[in-house]
C-alpha atoms as one frame of an Amber mdcrd trajectory, in Angstrom:
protein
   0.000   0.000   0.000   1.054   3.444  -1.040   2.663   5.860   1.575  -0.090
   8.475   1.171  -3.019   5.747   1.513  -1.780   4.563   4.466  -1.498   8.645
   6.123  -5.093   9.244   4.100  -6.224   5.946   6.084  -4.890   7.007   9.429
  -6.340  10.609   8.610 -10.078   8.595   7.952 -10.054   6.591  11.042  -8.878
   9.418  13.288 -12.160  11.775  11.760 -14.258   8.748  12.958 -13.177   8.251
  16.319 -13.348  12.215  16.172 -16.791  12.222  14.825 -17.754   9.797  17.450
 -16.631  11.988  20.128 -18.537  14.971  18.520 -21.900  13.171  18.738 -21.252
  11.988  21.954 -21.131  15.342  23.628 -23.854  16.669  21.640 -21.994  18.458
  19.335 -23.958  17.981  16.191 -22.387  19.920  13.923 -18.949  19.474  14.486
 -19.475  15.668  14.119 -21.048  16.717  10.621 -17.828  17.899   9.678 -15.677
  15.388  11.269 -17.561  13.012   9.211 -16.739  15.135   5.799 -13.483  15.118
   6.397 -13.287  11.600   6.803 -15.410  11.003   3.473 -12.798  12.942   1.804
  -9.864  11.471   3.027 -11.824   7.790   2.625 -11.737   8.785  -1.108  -7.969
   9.524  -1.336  -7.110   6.367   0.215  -8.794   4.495  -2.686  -7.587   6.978
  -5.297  -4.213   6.326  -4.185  -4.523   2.481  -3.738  -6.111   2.041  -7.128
  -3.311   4.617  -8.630  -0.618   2.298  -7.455  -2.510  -0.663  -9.013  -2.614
   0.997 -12.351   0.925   2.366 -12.565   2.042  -1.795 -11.670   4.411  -2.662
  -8.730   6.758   0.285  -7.426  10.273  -0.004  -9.159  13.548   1.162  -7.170
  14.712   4.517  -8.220  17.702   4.857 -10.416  19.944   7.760  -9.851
């Protein structure tokens, strides 16, 4: 998996737990956002997982 998937993954779950708190203490719309921002960052980890699928398996770099 991709370097950025894996931060855009860790970025996801920590809006959820976030979100989670938010509704919790009754904040409504904060956990509205929380949850936006972890929509969006759900979508970059798949655009970046299925971008390293297309481009085939990573190749060392040549200086």
């Amino acid at each position: 998996m991709p370097r950025l998937a894996v931060y855009a993954l860790v970025v996801c779950l920590l809006a959820v737990a976030a979100a989670v708190v938010s509704f919790v203490e009754g904040s409504t719309l904060i956990g509205v956002v929380w949850i936006l921002l972890a929509g969006l960052s759900s979508n970059m980890t798949w655009y970046y997982v299925r971008r390293a699928r297309a481009t085939g398996p990573d190749t060392p770099a040549t200086d």
